[in-house]
N, C-alpha and C positions, 0 to 999 in steps of 0.2 A: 605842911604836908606830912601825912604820917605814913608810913614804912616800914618793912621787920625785914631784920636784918640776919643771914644763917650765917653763923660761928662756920661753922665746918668748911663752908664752899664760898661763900662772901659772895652770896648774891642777895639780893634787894626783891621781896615781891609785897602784893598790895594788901595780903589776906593773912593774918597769922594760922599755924596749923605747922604740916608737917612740909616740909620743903621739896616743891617738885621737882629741883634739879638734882638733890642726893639722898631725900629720901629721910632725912635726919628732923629731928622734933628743935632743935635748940637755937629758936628765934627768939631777937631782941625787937623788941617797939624802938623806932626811933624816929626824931621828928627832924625834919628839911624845912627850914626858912628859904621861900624862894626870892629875890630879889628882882625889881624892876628892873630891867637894862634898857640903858638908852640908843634906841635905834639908830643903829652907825649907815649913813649916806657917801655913796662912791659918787665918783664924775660920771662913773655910767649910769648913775639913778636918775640924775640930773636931765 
């Protein structure tokens, strides 16, 4: 999964460009390895 990432305010959005929550230019690309989890089962699932 790819990502950009603003220095300024450290929010996460899906599109590089200028940052809609402060308005600032100075995003990083960054990439997210998602991992499989293994679906946890209660007595109530049962």
């Amino acid at each position: 999964m790819e990502k950009y990432y603003c220095d300024r305010c450290r929010t996460l959005s899906e599109t590089e460009g200028i940052c809609k929550n402060c308005g600032s230019y100075g995003q990083k690309k960054i990439f997210i390895e998602v991992q499989d989890g293994k679906k946890r089962t209660t007595e109530a699932d049962s």
